[in-house]
C-alpha positions in Angstrom: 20.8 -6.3 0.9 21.6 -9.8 -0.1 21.4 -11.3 3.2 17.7 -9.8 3.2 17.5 -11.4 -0.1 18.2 -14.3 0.9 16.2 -14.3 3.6 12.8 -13.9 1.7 13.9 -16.5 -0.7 14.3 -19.2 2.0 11.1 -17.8 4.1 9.2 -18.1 0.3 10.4 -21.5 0.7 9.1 -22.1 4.0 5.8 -21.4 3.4 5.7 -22.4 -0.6 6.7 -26.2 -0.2 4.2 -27.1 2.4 1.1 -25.2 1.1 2.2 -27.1 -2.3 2.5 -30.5 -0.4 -1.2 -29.6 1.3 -2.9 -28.1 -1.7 -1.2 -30.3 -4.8 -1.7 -33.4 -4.0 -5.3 -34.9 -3.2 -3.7 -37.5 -0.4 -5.8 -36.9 3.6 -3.4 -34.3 5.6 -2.1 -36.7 7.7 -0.4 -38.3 4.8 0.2 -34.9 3.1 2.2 -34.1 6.1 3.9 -37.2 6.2 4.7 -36.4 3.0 6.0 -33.0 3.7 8.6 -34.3 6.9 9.9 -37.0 4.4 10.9 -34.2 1.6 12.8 -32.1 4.7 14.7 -35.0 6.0 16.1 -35.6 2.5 16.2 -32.0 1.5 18.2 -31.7 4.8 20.5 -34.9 4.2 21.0 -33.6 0.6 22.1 -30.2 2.1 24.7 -31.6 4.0 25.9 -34.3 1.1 25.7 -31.1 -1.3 28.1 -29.0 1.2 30.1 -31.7 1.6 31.2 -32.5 -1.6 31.7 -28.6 -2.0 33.4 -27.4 0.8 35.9 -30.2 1.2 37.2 -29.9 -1.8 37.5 -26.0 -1.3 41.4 -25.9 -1.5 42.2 -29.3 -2.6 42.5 -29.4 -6.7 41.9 -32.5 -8.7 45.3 -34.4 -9.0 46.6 -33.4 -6.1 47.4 -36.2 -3.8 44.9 -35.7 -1.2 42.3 -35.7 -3.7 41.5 -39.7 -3.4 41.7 -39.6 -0.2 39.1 -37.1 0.9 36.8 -37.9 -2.5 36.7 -41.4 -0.9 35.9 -40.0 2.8 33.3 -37.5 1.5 31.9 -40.0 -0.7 31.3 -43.0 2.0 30.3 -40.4 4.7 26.9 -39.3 1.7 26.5 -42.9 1.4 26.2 -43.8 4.9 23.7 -40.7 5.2 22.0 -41.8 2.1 21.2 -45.1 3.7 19.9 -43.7 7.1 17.3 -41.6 5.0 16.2 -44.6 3.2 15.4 -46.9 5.7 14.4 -44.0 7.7 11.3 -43.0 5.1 11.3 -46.4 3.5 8.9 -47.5 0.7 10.0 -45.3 -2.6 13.3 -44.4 -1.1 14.8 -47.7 -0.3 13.6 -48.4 -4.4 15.5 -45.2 -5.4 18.7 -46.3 -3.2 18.7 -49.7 -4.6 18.7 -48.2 -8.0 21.5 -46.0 -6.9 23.8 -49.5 -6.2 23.0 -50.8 -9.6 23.8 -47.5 -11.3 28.2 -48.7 -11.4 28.5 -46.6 -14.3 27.6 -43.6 -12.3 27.7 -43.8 -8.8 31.2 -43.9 -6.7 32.4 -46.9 -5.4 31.4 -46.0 -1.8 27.7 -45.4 -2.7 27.6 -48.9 -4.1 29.0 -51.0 -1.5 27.1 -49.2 1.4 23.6 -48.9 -0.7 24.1 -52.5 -1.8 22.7 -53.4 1.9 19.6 -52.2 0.5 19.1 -55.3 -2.3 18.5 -57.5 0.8 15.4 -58.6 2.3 13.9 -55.7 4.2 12.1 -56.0 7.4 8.7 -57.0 7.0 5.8 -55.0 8.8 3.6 -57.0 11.3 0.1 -58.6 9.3 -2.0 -56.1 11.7 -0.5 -53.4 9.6 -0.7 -54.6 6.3 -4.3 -56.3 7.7 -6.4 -53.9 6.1 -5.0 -53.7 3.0 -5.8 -57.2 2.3 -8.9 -57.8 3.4 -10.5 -54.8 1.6 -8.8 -56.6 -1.6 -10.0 -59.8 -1.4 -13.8 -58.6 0.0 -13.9 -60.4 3.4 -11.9 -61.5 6.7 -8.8 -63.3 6.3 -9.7 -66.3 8.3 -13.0 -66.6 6.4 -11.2 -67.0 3.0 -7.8 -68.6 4.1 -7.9 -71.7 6.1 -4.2 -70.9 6.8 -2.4 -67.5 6.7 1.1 -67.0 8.0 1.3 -63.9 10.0 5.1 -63.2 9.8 6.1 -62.3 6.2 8.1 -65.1 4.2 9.8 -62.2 2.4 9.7 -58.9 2.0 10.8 -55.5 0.1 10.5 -51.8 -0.8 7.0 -52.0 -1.6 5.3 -55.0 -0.4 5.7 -58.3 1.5 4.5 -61.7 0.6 2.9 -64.1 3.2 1.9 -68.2 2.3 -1.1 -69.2 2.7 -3.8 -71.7 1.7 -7.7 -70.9 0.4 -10.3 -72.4 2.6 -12.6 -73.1 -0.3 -10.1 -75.4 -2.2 -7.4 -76.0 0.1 -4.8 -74.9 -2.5 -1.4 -73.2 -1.1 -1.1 -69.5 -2.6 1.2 -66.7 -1.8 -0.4 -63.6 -1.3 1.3 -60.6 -1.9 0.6 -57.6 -0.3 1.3 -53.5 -0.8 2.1 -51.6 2.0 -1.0 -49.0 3.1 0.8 -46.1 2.5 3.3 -46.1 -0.6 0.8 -45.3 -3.3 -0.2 -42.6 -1.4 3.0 -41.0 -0.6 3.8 -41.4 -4.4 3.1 -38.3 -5.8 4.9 -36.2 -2.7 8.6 -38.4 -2.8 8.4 -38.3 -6.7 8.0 -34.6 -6.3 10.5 -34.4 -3.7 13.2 -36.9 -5.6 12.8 -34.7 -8.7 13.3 -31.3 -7.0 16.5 -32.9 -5.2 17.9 -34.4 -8.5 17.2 -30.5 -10.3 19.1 -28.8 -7.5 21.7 -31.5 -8.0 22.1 -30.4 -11.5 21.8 -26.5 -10.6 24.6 -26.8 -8.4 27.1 -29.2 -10.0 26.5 -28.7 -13.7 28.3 -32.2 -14.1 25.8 -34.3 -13.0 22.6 -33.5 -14.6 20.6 -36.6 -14.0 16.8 -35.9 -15.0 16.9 -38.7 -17.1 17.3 -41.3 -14.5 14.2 -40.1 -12.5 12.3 -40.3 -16.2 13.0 -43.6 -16.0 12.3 -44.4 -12.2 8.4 -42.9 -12.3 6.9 -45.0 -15.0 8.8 -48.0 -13.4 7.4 -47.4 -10.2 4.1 -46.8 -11.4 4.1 -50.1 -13.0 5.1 -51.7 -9.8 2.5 -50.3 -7.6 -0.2 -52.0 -10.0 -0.6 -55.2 -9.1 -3.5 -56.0 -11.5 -0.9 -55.0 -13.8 1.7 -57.5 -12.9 -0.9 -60.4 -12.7 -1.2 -59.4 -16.3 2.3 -59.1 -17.3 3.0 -62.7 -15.7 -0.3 -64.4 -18.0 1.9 -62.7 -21.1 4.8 -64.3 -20.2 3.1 -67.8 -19.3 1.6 -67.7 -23.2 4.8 -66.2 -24.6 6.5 -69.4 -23.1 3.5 -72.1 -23.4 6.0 -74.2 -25.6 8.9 -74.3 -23.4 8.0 -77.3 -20.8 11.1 -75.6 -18.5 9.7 -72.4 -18.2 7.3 -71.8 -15.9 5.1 -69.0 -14.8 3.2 -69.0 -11.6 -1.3 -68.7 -12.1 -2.4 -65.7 -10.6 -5.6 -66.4 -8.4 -7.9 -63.2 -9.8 -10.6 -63.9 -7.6 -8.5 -63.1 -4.2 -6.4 -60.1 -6.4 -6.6 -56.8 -7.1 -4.6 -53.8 -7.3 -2.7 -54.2 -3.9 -2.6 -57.7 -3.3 -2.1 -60.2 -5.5 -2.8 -64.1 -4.6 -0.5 -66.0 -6.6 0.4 -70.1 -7.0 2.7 -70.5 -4.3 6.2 -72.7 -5.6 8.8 -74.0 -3.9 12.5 -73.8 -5.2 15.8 -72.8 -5.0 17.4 -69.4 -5.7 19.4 -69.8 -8.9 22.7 -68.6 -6.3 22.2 -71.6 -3.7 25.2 -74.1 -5.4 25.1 -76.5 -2.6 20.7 -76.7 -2.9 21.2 -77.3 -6.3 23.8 -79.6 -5.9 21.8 -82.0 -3.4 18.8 -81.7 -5.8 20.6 -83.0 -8.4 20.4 -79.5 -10.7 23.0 -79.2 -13.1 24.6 -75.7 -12.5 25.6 -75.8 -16.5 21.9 -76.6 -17.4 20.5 -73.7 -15.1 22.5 -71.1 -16.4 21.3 -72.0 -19.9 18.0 -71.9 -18.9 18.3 -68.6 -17.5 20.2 -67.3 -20.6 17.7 -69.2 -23.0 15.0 -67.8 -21.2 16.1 -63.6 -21.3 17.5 -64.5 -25.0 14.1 -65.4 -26.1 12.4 -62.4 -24.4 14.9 -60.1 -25.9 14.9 -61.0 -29.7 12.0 -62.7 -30.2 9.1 -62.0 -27.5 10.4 -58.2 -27.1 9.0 -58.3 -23.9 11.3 -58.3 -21.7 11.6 -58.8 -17.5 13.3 -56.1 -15.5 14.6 -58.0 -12.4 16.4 -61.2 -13.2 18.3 -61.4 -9.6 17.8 -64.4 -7.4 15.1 -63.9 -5.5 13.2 -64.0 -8.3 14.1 -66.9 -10.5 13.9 -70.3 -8.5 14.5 -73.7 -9.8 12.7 -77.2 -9.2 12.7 -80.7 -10.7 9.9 -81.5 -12.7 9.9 -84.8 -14.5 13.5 -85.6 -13.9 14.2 -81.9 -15.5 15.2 -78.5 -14.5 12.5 -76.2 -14.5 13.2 -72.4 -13.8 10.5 -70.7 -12.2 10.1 -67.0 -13.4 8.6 -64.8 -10.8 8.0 -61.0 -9.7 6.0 -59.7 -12.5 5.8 -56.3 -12.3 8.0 -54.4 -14.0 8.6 -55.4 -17.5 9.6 -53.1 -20.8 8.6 -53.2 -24.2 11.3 -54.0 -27.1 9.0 -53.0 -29.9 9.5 -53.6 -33.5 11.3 -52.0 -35.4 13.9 -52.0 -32.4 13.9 -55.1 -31.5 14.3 -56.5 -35.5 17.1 -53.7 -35.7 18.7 -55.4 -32.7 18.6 -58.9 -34.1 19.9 -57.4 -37.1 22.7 -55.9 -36.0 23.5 -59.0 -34.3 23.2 -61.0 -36.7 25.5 -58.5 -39.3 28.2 -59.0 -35.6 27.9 -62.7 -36.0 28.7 -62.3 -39.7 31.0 -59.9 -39.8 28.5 -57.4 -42.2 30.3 -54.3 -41.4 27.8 -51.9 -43.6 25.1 -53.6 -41.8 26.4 -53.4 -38.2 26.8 -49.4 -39.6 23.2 -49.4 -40.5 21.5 -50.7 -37.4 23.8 -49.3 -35.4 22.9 -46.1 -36.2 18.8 -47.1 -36.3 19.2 -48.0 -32.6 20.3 -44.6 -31.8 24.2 -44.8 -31.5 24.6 -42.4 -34.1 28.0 -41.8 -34.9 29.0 -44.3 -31.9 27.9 -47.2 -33.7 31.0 -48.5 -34.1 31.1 -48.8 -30.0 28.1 -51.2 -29.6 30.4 -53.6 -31.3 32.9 -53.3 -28.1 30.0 -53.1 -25.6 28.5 -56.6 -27.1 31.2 -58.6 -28.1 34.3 -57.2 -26.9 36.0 -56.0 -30.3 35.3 -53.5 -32.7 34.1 -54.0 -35.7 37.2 -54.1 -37.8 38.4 -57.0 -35.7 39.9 -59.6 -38.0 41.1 -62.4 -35.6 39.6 -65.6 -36.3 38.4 -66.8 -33.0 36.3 -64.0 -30.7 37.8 -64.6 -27.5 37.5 -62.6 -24.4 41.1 -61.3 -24.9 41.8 -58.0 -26.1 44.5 -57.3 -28.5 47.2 -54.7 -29.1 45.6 -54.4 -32.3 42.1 -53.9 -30.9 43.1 -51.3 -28.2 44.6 -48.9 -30.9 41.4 -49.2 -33.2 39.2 -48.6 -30.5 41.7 -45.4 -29.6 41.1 -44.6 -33.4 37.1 -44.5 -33.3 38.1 -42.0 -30.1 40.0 -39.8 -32.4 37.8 -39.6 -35.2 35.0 -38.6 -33.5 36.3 -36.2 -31.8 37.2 -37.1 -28.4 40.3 -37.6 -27.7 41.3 -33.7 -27.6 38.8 -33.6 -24.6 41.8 -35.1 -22.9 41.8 -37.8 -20.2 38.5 -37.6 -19.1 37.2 -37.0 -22.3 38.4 -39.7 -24.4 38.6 -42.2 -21.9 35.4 -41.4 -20.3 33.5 -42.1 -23.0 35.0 -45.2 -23.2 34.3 -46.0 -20.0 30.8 -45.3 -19.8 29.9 -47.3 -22.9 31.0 -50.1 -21.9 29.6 -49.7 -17.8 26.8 -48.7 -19.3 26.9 -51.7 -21.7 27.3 -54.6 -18.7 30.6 -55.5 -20.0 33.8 -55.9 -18.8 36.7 -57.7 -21.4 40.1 -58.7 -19.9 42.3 -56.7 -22.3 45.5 -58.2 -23.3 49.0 -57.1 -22.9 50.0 -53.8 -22.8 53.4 -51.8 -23.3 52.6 -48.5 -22.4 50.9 -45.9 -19.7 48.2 -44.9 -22.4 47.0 -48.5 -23.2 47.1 -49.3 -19.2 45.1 -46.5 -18.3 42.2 -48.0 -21.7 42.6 -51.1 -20.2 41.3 -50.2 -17.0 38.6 -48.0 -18.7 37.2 -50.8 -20.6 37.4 -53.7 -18.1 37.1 -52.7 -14.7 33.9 -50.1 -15.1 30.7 -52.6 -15.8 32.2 -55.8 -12.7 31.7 -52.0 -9.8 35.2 -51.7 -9.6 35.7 -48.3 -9.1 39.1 -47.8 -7.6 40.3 -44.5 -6.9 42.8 -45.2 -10.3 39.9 -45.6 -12.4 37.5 -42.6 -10.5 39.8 -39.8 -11.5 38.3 -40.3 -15.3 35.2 -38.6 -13.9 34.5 -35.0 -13.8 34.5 -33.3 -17.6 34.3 -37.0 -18.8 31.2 -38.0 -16.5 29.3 -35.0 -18.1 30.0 -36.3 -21.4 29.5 -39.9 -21.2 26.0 -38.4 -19.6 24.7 -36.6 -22.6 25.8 -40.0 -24.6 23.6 -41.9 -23.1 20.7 -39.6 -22.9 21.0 -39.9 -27.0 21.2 -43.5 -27.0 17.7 -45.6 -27.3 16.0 -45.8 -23.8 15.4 -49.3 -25.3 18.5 -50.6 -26.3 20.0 -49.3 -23.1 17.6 -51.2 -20.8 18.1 -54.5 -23.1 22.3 -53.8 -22.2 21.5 -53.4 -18.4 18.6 -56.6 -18.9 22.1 -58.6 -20.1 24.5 -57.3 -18.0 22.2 -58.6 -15.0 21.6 -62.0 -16.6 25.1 -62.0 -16.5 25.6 -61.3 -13.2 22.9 -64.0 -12.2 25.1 -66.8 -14.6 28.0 -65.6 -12.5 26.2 -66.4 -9.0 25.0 -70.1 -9.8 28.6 -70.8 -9.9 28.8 -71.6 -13.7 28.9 -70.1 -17.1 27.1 -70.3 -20.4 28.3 -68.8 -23.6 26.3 -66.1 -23.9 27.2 -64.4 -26.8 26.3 -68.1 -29.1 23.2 -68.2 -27.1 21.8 -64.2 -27.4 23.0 -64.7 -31.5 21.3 -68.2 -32.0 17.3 -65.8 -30.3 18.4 -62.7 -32.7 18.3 -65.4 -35.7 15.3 -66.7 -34.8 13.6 -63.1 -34.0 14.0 -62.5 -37.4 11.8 -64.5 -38.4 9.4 -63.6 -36.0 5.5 -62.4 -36.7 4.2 -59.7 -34.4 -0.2 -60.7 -34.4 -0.9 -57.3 -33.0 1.1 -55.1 -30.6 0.0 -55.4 -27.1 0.7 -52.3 -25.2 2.1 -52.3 -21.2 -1.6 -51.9 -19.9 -2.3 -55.7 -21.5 -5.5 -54.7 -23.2 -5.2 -56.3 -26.3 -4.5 -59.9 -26.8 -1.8 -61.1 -28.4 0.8 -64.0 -29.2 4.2 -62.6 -29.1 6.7 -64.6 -31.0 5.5 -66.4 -33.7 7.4 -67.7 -36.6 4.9 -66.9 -40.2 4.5 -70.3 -42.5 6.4 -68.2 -45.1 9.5 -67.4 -43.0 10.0 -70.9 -41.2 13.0 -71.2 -44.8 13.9 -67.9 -44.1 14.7 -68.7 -40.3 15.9 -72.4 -41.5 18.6 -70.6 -43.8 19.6 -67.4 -41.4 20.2 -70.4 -38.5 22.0 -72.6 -41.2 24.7 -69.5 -41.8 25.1 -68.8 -38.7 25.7 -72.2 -37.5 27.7 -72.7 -40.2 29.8 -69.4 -39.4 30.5 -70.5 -35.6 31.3 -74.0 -36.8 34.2 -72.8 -39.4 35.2 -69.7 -36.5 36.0 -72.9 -34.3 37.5 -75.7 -36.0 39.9 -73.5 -37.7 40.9 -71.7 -34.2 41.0 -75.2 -32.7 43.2 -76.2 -35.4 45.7 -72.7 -35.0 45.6 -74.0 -31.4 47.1 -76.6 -32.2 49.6 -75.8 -34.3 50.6 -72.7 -32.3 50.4 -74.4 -29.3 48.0 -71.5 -27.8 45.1 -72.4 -25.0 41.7 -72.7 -27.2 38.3 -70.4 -26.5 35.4 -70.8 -28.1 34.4 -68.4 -30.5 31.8 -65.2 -29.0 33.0 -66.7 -25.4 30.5 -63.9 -23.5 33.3 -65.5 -20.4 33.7 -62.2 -17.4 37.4 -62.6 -16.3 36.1 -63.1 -12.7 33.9 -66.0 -14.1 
């Protein structure tokens, strides 16, 4: 009776699914077909990852010392199946699998390295495919409007590929980027089919309940399919930074764009990770990672609009009258860090900076950490916010471990035992893009924080640190559902800035940087509130007559604050004879 059961379920199945992929979604059959093999190649690679991870731990019990072992063989086996099925159906997939490497705080080690692949340049398709595409955009043949057009791609992705090439009318060089034909139609079916797989994910291991993530993968996509819409975002940005001459933003060509392709200034640079390019140009490495800091600082606190992709390929640097410039590029996907958030934020930087314990409390809490607030302190600056030391250095103490073990207990955590209490930890601060050297340690306990707090957010996911998953993954989870979708977007925006600092070979000090923009976004007047679709025009980021004191005075203190937080640890390192760090050193240990 229950094989017969089971039977009609999986023949409902058969027959459901594809009358739903024919009859929901208003795409030509051939591409609602399409559609339908791409959900059973992933339904049938997510069987076999799903029975994998089930049956091969059928008679092996967490702690036992096979467990590593075969949790690291299962899990690069899933991740090497994961990859064949995206770059076997391509376009949304390969997007999902590169989130899947950025996700450190979630994913195993194994599923990072071998997705990682993904973050490269993809093969580009050849211009008779994309051919089409463009010229129904731009409302004529290519060689009637370009006097030049490259046919093999000069770079190419998930979604589109970009090709140079130069406008017959005006001779001016352009990039013209291009969607591929069939992505936007293929949306609705993979979206269907990554949600279904993600539910069944749930269902099956209760654990890993990860609806959230594909929440926030849709509207992203969606964005990035619209080209109009980035030519849109990338104007906002050009007027948000009008002022800054070392900012730039490429012109979008409108008359040879439109919601597929997108004809853009063309510039030529360097990748902010090619040292020995900037070293023959004469860039100062020091000079570019300010500018890249400066320039996500001032989008964060005081535009509140804020770029989602800050790696590489996407920020380029040139000389432009004897000075660095830093060329922003890849417009579209952006979020919104609307007031009152993004005041809230600057706030409780600000109370950081000045060591305002009720206020760091207060907007703590109006960001959405709740009874966590406490934590945000560890996940921005390294220390909690009890932390009396004089100089804010990237060293953890003694001292600092127990208080932090202390917020654990008091909330309630720590009788959820290792994967409880140190999970949360853990997460926070992956989740955060942080990663502290902790200081000395005398005991088993403080080892095993240690490696919670600063090996999660750099990927290191050793099979020491990976047995603080299970119960603990589940409840670092639900955390972070409850945290602001906001705030936790800004922590990821940082924690990639950081990486990008950490590739052009130098540092900046972050943390003086982020805290001199959340001064100045205080003082900042909002003249409207533009939503994501760009309708209404605005000028994000204006200072009012009235608070120019009011920013003068905040900027003063803080100045003031750093300046004394220096010279007197300068002066203890002198008398103690210890090695000096600048106060709020943002320094990675690997850095």
């Amino acid at each position: 009776m229950l094989l017969k059961g089971r039977l009609i379920f999986l023949a409902s199945l058969g027959v459901g699914i594809p009358l739903y992929f024919f009859l929901r979604f208003d795409v030509p059959p051939t591409i609602a077909f399409q559609s339908l093999v791409r959900f059973c190649r992933a339904t049938y690679i997510a069987t076999l990852i799903g029975f994998d991870f089930k049956y091969s731990f059928k008679e092996i019990e967490r702690g036992d010392p096979e467990f590593e072992r075969v949790l690291s063989e299962v899990s690069a086996r899933s991740a090497a199946r994961l990859l064949w099925l995206c770059r076997k159906n391509r376009g949304i997939y390969t997007k999902a699998g590169q989130h899947i490497a950025s996700l450190n705080h979630v994913a195993p080690a194994e599923f990072i390295e071998t997705l990682s692949v993904l973050q490269d340049q993809a093969d580009s398709l050849p211009l008779s495919v994309v051919r089409s595409v463009i010229e129904a955009e731009i409302g004529g043949k290519i060689k009637d409007v370009f006097s030049e057009f490259d046919e093999t791609a000069l770079a190419a992705a998930s979604l589109a590929q970009v090709h140079r090439a130069v406008i017959r009318d005006t001779g001016q060089e352009v990039a013209v980027k291009v969607q591929y034909n069939d992505v936007a139609q293929m949306f609705e079916g993979d979206i269907f089919t990554i949600r279904f797989l993600v539910g069944a994910l749930g269902y099956f291991f209760e654990n890993y309940d990860l609806k959230w993530i594909v929440d926030e993968f849709e509207p992203a996509l969606k964005q990035e399919l619209d080209f109009e819409l980035e030519g849109r975002n990338s104007e906002r940005t050009k007027r948000n930074f009008k002022e800054w001459k070392q900012i730039y933003v490429p012109e979008v060509i409108w008359d040879l764009s439109g919601r597929t392709v997108l004809t853009m200034e063309f510039i030529r640079g360097l990748k902010i990770s090619d040292t020995e390019g900037m070293k023959r140009a004469g860039i100062s490495r020091a000079e570019a990672s300010k500018l890249v800091v400066d320039c996500f600082a001032e989008q964060i606190y005081v535009h509140g609009w804020i770029h989602s992709d800050p790696h590489p390929g996407n920020l380029l640097l040139r000389k432009r009258d004897g000075k660095t410039q830093l060329v922003v590029l890849d417009h579209g996907l952006y979020r919104e860090f609307k007031d009152p958030h993004r005041t809230w934020y600057c706030h409780f930087w600000n109370a950081l900076v000045l060591r305002d314990t009720p206020n760091i409390e207060k907007y703590g809490r109006l960001l959405g950490a709740g009874d966590y607030w406490n934590i945000l302190s560890v996940l921005l600056i390294f220390r909690p916010p009890g932390n009396n030391d004089v100089g804010l250095t990237k060293k953890m103490s003694k001292a600092d471990l127990e208080e932090i073990r202390g917020m654990m207990v008091k909330l309630g955590l720590k009788e959820g035992g290792e994967g409880g209490e140190r999970g949360v930890q853990k997460g926070l601060v992956e989740r955060g893009g942080v990663a502290p050297e902790v200081g000395e340690v005398v005991n088993a306990e403080d080892e095993d924080l240690r490696d919670a707090l600063s090996g999660a957010v750099s990927g290191d996911l050793t099979n020491r640190r990976r047995k603080h998953r299970g119960a603990g993954f589940k409840l670092v989870n639900d955390l972070l559902q409850s945290l602001s979708r906001d705030l936790l977007f800004v922590l990821r925006t940082t924690n990639l800035v950081r990486s990008a600092n950490k590739q052009m070979g130098d540092t900046v000090n972050r943390f003086q940087q982020f805290a001199r923009a959340a001064v100045r976004g205080l003082a900042v007047t909002k003249n409207g509130a533009e939503g994501i679709d760009g309708t209404d025009e605005i000028v994000d980021g204006v200072v009012g007559r009235g608070q120019s004191v009011i920013l003068w005075w905040n900027m003063v203190k803080f100045e003031l604050a750093l300046f004394l937080w220096d010279w007197i640890d300068r002066t203890l390192t002198y008398l103690l004879g210890r090695k000096f760090q600048p106060a709020l050193d943002s320094r990675h240990p690997d850095e």
